[in-house]
N, CA and C of each residue as an Amber inpcrd file, in Angstrom:
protein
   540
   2.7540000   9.5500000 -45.9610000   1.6870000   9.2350000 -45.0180000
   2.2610000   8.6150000 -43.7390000   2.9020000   7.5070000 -44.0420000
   3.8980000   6.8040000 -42.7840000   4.4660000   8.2190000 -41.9050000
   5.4020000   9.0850000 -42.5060000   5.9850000  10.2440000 -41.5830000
   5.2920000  10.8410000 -41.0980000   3.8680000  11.5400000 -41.7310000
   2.8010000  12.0460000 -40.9590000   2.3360000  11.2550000 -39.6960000
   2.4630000  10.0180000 -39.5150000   1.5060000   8.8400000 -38.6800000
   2.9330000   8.9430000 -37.5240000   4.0190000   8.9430000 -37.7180000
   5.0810000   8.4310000 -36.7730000   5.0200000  10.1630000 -36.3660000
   4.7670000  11.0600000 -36.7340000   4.8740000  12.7150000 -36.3310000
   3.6560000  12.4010000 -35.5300000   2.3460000  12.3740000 -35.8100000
   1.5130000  12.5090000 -34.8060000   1.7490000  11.7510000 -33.4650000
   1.9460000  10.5780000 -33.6520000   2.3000000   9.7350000 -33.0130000
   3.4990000  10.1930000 -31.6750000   4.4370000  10.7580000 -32.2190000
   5.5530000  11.8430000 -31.0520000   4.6160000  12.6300000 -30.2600000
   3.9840000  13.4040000 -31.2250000   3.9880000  14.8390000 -30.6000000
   2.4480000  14.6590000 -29.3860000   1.6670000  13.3210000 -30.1430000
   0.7940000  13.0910000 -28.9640000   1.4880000  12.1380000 -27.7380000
   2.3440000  11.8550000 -27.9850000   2.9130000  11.2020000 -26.1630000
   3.8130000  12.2340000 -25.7920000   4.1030000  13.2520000 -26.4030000
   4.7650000  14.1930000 -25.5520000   4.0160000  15.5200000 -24.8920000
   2.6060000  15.1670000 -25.3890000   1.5900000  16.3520000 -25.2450000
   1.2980000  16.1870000 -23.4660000   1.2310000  14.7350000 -23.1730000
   0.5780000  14.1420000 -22.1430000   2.0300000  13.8130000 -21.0950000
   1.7210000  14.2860000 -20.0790000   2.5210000  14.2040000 -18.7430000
   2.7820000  12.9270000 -18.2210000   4.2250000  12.4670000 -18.1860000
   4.2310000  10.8760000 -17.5980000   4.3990000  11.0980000 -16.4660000
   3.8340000  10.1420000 -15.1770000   3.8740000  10.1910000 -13.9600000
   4.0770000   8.5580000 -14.0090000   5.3270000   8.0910000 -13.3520000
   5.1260000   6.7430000 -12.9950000   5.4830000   6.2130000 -12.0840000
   5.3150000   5.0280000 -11.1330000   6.4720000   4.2730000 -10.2390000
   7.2370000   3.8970000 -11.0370000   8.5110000   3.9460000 -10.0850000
   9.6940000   3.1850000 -10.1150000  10.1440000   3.0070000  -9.1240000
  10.9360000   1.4850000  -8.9490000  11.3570000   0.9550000  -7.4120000
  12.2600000   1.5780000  -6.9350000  12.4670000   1.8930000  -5.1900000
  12.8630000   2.5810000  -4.6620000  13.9460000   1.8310000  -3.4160000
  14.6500000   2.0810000  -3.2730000  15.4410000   1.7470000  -1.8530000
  14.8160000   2.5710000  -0.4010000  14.3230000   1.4930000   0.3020000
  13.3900000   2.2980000   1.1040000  14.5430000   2.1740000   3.0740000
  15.9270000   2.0060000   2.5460000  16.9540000   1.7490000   3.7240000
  16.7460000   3.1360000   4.4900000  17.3240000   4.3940000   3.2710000
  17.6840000   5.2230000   3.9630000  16.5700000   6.2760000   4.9720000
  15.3350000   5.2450000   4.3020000  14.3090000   6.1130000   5.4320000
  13.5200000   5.0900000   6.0970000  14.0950000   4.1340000   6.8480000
  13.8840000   3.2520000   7.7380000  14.0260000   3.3150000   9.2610000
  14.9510000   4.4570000   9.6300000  15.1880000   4.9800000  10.8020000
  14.0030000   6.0480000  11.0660000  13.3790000   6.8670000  10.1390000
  12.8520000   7.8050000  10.2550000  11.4820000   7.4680000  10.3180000
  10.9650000   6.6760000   9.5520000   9.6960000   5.2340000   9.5620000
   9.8770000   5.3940000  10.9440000  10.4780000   4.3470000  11.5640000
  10.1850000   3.7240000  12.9450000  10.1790000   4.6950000  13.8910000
  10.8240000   6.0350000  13.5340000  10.7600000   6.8590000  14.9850000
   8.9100000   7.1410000  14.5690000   8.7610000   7.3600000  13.4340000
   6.6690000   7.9970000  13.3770000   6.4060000   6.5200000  13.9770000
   6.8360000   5.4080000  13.7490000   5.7640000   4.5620000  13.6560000
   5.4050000   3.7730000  15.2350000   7.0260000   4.7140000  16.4160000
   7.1680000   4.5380000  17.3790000   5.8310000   5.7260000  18.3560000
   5.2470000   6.7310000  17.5540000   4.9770000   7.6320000  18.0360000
   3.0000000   7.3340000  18.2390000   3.2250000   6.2110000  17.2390000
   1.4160000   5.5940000  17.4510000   1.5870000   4.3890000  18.1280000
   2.7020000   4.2060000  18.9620000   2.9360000   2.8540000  19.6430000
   2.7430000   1.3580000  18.6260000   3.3810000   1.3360000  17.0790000
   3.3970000   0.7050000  16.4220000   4.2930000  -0.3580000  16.9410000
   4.9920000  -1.4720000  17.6840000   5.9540000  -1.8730000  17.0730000
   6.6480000  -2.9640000  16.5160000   8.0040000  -2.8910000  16.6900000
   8.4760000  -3.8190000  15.3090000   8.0810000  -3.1700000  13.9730000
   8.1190000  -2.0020000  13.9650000   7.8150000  -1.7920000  12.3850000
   9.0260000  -2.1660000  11.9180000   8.3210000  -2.5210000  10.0110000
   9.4340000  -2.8680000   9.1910000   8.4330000  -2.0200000   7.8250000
   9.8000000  -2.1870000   7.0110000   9.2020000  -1.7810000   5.6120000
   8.7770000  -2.7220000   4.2690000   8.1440000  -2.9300000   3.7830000
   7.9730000  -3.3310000   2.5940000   8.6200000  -3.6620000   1.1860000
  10.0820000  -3.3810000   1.0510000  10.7350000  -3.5240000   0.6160000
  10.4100000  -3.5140000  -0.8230000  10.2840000  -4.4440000  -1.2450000
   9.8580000  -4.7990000  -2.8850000   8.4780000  -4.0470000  -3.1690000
   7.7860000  -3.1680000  -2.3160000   6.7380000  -2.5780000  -2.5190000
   6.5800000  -0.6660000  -2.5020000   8.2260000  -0.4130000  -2.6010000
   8.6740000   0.9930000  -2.0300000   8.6720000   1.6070000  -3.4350000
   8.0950000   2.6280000  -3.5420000   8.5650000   3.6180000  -5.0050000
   8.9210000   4.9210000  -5.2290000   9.1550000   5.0350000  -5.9640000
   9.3690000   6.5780000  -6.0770000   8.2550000   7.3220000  -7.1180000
   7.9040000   8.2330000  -7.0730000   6.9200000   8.8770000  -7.6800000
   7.4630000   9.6630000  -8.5870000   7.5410000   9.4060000  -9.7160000
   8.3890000  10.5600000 -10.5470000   6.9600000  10.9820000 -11.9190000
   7.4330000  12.4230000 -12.0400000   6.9970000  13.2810000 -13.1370000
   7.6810000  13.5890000 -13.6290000   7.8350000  13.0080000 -15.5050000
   8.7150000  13.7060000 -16.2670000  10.4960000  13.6040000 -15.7740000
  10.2460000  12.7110000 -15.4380000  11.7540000  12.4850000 -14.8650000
  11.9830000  13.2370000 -13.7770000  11.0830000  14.3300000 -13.1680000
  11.4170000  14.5240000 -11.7130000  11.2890000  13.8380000 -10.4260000
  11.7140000  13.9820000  -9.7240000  10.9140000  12.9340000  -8.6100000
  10.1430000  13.8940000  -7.5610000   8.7590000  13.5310000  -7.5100000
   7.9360000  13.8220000  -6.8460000   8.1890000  13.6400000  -5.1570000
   8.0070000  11.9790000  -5.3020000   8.1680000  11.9760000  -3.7500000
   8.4760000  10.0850000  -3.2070000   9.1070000   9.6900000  -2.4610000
   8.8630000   8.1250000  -2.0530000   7.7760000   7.7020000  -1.1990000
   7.5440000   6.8270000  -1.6310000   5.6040000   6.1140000  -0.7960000
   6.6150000   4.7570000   0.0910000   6.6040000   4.5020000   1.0700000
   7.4770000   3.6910000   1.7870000   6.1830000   2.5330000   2.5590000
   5.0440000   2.2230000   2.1800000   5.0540000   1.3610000   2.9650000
   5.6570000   0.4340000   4.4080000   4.8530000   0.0990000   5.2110000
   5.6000000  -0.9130000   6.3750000   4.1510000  -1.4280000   7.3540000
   4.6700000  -1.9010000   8.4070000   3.7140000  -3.2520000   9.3040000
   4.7990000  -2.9440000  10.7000000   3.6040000  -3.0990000  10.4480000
   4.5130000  -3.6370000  12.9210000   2.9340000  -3.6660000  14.0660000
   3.4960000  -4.3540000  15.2010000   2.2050000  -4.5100000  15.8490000
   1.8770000  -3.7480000  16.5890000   0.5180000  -3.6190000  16.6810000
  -0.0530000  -2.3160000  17.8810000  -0.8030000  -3.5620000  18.6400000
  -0.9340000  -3.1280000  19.9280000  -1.6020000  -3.8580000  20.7300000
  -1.6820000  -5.3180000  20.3430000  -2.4690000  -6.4400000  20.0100000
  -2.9890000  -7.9200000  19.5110000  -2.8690000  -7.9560000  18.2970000
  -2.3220000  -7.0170000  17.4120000  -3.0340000  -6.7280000  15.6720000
  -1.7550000  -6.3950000  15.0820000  -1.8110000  -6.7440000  13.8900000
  -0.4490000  -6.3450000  12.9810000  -1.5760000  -4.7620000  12.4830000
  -0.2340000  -4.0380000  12.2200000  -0.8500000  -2.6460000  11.2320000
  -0.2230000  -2.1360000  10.3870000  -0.5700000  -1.7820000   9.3890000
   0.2060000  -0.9830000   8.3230000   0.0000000   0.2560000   8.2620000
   1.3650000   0.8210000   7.6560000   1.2150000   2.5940000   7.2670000
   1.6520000   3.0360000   5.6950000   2.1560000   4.0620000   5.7070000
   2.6660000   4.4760000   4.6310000   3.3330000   5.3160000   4.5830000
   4.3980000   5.7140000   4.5370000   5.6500000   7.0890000   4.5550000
   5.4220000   7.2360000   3.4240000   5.5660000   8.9080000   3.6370000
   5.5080000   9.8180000   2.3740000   6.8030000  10.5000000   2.5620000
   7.7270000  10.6690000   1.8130000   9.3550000  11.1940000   1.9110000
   9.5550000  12.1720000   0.6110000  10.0140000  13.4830000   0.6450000
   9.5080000  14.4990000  -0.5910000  11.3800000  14.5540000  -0.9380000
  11.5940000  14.3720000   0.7420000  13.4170000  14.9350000   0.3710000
  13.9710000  14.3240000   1.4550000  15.5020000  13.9800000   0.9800000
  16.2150000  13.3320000   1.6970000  16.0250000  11.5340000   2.5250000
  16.0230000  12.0330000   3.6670000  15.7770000  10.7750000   4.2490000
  14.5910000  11.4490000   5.5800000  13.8840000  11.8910000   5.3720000
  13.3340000  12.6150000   6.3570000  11.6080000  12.0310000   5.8610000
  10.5360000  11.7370000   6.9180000   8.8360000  11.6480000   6.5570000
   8.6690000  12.7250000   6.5830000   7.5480000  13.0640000   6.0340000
   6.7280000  13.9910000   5.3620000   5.6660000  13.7380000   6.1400000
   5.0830000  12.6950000   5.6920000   4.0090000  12.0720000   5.9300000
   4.1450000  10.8560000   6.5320000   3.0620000  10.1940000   7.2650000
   2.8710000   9.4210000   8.0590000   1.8220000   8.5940000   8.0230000
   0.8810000   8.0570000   7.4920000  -0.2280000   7.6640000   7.5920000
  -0.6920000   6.2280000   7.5740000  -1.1920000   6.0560000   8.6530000
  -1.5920000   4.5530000   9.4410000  -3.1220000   4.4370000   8.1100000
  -3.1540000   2.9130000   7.8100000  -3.6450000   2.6480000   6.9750000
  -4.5980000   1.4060000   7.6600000  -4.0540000  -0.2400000   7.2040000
  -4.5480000  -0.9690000   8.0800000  -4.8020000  -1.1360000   9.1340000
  -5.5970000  -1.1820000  10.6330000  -5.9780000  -1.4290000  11.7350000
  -5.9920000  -0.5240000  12.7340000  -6.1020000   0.6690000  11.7240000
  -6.7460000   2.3850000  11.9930000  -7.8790000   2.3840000  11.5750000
  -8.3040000   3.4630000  12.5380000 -10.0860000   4.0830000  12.2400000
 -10.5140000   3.0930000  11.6060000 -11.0600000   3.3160000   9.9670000
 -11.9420000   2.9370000   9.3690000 -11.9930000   1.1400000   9.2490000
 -10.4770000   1.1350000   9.8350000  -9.6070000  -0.6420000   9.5510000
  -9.1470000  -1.1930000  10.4280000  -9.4960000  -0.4100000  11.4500000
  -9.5410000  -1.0000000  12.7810000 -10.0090000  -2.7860000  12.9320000
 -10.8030000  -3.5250000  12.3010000 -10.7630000  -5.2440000  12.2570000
  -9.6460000  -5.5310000  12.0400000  -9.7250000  -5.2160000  10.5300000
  -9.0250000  -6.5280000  10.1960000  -7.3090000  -6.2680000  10.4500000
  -6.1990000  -7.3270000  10.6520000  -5.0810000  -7.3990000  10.6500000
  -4.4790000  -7.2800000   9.6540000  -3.7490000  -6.4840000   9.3540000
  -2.7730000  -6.0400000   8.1560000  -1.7900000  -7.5630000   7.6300000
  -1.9530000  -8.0770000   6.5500000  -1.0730000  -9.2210000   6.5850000
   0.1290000  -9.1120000   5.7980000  -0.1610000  -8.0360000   4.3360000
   1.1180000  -7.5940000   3.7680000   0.2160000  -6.2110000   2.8940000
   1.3890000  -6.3020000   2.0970000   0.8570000  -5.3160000   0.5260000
   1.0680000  -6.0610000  -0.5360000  -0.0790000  -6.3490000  -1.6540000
   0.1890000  -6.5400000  -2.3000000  -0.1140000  -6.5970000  -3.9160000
  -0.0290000  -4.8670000  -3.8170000  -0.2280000  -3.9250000  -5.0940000
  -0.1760000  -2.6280000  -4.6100000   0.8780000  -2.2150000  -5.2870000
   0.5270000  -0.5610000  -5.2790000   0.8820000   0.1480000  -6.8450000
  -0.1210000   1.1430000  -7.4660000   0.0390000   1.3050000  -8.8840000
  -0.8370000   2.6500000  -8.7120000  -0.2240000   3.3530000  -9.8390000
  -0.8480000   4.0770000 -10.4820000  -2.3220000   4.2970000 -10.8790000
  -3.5510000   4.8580000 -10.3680000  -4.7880000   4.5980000 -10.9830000
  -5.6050000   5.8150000 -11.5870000  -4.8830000   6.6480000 -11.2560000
  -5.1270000   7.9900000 -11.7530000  -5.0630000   7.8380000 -13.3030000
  -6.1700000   8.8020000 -14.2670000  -5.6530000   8.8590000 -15.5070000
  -4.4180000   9.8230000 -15.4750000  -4.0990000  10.0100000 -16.4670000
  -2.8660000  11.0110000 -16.9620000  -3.3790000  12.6130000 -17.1950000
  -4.7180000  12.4350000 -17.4180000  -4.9340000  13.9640000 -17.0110000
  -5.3730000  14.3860000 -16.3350000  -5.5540000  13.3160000 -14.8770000
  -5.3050000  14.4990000 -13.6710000  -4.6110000  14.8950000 -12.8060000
  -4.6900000  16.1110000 -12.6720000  -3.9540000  17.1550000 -11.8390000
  -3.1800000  16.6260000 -10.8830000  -3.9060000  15.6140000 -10.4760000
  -3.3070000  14.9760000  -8.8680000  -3.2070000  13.3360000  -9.4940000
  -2.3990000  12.8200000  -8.4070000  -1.9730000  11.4540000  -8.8140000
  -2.6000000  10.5060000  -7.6380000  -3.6940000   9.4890000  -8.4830000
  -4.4640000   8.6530000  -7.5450000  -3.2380000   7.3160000  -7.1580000
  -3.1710000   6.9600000  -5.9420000  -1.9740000   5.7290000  -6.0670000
  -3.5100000   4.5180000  -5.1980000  -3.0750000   3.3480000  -5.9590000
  -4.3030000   2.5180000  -5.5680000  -3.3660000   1.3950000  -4.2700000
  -3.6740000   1.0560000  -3.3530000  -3.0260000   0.1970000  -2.5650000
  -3.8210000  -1.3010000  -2.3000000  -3.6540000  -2.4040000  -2.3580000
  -4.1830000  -3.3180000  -2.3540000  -3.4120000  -4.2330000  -1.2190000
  -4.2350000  -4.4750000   0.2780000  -3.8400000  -5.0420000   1.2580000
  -4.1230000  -6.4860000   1.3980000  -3.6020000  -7.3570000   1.5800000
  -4.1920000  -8.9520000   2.3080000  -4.4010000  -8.3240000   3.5590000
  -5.5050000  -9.1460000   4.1880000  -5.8230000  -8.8790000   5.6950000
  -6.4480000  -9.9050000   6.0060000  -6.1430000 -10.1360000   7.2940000
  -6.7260000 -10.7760000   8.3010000  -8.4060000 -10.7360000   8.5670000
  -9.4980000 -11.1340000   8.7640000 -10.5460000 -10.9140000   9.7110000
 -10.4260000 -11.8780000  10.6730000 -11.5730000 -11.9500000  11.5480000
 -12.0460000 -13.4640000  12.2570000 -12.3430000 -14.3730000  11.4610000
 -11.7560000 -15.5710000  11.3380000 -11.6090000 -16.9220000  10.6870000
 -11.9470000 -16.2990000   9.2120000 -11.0990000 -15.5090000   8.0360000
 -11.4770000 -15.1790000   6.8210000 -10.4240000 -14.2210000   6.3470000
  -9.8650000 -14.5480000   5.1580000  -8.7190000 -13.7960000   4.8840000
  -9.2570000 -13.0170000   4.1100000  -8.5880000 -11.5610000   3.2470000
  -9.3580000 -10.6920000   1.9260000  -8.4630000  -9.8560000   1.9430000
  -9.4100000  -8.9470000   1.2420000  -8.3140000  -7.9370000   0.5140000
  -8.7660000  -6.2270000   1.0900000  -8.2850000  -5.6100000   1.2020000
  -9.0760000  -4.1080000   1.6480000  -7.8100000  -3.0750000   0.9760000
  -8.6430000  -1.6860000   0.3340000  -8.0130000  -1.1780000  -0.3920000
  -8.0550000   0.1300000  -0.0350000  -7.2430000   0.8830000  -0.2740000
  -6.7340000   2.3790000   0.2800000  -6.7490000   2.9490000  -1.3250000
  -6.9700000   4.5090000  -1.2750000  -6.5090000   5.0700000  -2.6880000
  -6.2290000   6.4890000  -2.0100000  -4.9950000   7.0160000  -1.9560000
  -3.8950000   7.6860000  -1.7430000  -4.2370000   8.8170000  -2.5650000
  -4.1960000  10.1260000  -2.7150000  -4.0250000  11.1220000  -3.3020000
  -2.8840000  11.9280000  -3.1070000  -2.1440000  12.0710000  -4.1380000
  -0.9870000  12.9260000  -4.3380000  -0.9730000  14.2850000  -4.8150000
  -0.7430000  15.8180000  -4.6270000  -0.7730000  16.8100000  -5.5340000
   0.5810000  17.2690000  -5.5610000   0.7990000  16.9220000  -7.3140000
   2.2620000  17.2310000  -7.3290000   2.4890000  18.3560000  -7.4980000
   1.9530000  19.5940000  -7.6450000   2.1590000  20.8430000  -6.7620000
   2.9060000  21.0040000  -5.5020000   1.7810000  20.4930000  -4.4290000
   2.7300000  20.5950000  -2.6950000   3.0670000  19.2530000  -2.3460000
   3.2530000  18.6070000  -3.1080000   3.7100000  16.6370000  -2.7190000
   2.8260000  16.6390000  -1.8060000   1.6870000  16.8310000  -1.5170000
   0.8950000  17.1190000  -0.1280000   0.5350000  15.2530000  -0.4600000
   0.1620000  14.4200000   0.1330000  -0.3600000  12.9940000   0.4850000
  -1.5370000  13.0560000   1.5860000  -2.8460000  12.3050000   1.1750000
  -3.6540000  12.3850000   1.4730000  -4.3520000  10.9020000   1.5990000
  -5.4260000  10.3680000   2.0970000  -6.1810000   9.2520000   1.5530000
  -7.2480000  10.0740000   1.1010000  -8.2220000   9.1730000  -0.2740000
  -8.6140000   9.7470000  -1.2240000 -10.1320000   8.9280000  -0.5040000
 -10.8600000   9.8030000   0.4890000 -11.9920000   8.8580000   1.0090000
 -13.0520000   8.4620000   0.0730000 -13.6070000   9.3260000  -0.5320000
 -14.3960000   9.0960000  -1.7970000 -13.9300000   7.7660000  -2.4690000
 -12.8070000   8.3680000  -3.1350000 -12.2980000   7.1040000  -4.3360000
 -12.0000000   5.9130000  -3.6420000 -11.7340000   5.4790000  -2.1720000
 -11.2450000   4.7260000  -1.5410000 -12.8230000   3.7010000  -0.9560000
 -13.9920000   4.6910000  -0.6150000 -15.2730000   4.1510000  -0.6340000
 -15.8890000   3.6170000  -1.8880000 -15.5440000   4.2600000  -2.8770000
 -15.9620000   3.6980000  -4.5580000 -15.6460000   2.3190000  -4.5780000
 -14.2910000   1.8120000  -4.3570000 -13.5650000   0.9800000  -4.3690000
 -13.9400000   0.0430000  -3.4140000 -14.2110000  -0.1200000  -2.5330000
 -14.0760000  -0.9220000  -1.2200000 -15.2550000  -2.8000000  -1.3040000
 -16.0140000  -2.4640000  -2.1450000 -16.6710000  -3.4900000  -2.2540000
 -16.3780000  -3.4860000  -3.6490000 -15.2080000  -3.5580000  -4.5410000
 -15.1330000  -3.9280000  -6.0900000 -14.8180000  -5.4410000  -6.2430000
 -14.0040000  -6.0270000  -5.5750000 -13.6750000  -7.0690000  -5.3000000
 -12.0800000  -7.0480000  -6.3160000 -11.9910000  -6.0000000  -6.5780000
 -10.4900000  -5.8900000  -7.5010000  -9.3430000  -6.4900000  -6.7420000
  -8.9300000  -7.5300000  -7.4340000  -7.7900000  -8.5900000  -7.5030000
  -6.1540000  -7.6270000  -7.7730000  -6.0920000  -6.6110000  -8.3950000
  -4.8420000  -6.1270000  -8.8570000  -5.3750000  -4.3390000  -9.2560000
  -4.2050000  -3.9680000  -9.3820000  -4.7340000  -2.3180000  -9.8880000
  -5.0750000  -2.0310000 -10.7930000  -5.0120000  -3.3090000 -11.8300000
  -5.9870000  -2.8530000 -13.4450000  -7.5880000  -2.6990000 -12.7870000
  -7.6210000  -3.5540000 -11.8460000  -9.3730000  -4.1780000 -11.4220000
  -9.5320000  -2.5330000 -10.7350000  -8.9500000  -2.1630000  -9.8610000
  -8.9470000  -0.9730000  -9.0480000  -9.3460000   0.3100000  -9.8980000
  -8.5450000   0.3590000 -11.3370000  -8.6340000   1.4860000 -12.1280000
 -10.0750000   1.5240000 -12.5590000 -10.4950000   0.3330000 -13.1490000
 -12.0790000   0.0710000 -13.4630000 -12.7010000   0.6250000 -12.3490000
 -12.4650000  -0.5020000 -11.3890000 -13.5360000  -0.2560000 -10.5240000
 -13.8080000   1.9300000  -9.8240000 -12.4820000   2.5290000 -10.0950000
 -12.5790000   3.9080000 -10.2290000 -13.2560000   4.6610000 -11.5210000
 -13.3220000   4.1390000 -12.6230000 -14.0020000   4.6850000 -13.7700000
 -15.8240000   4.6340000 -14.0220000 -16.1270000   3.7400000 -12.6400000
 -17.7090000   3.2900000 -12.4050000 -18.2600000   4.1880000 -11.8130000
C-alpha cells in the first residue's frame, strides 16, 4: 500500500508543469534597461536587484523580469524589463507613475511571485509596489502576463483591476484575492 501511495504520489507531481522564480543577476542587462528607460525620459534609472528573476519552466528558462525606478519629471517611476535572451530587452514596460499610475510615486518593489495556478497556459506574475500619494503611503499592484509559447509579456488589465482594491499585503494575499 505504502509503494502504491509513494507511486501515485511521483507520477502526480510529474503530471503537472513547474514554472518558478529563481533569483537572477540583473548586471548584465543594466546597460540595456537604461538605454529603454532613457527613451521615456526616465532618469537615474536603477534596477532592483534582490527583486530580479528568472522565469523558468521545467528547468528551461523562459525569460528575466528585471524590475527598476528612476525619475521622470517631480516623481520617482518604475518599470519592468522583460529579457528572453542574452543581455538584450524584449520588453519594456513603465508600471508606476504611468497612465493608470500616474499619482502615486513609485517608492520600491516589494513582492514579486508567482500567482498563476499551474494549469495555466500562461504565467500570471503578481507585483506588489510601496508608493507614494499626497501625505499617505500604500501599496498598488500590477499582474503581468507571460505566454510561454512567445515569452510575449503583457500587463494582465483584468486580473490587475480584480486586484487593485484587495488590500493584499504579499502574493499569497494577491493569489486569493485572484481566485475571487
Amino acid at each position: 500500500m505504502k509503494y502504491l501511495l509513494v507511486m501515485l504520489a511521483m507520477v502526480s507531481a510529474c503530471a503537472v508543469a513547474k514554472t518558478t522564480l529563481k533569483p537572477a543577476d540583473p548586471k548584465p542587462y543594466e546597460n540595456a534597461l537604461y538605454q529603454k528607460a532613457l527613451t521615456l525620459n526616465i532618469e537615474k534609472p536603477f534596477v532592483f536587484q534582490d527583486q530580479t528573476f528568472a522565469l523558468v519552466d521545467e528547468d528551461k528558462n523562459i525569460g528575466i523580469i528585471i524590475p527598476g525606478k528612476g525619475k521622470i519629471i517631480h516623481n520617482s517611476a518604475c518599470f519592468i524589463g522583460w529579457s528572453v535572451n542574452s543581455e538584450d530587452i524584449q520588453s519594456f514596460i513603465p508600471t508606476i507613475g504611468f497612465d493608470e499610475w500616474e499619482i502615486p510615486a513609485c517608492k520600491n518593489v516589494s513582492a514579486i511571485g508567482i500567482v498563476s495556478s499551474g494549469a495555466d497556459m500562461d504565467v500570471k506574475i503578481g507585483i506588489i509596489y510601496n508608493v507614494l500619494g499626497r501625505d499617505i503611503e500604500g501599496l498598488e499592484y500590477v499582474i503581468l502576463n507571460i505566454d510561454k509559447g512567445s515569452k510575449n509579456i503583457t500587463i494582465d488589465k483584468m486580473s490587475t483591476q480584480k486586484v487593485v482594491y484587495s488590500d493584499a499585503k504579499n502574493i499569497q494575499d494577491l493569489r486569493r484575492a485572484l481566485k475571487k
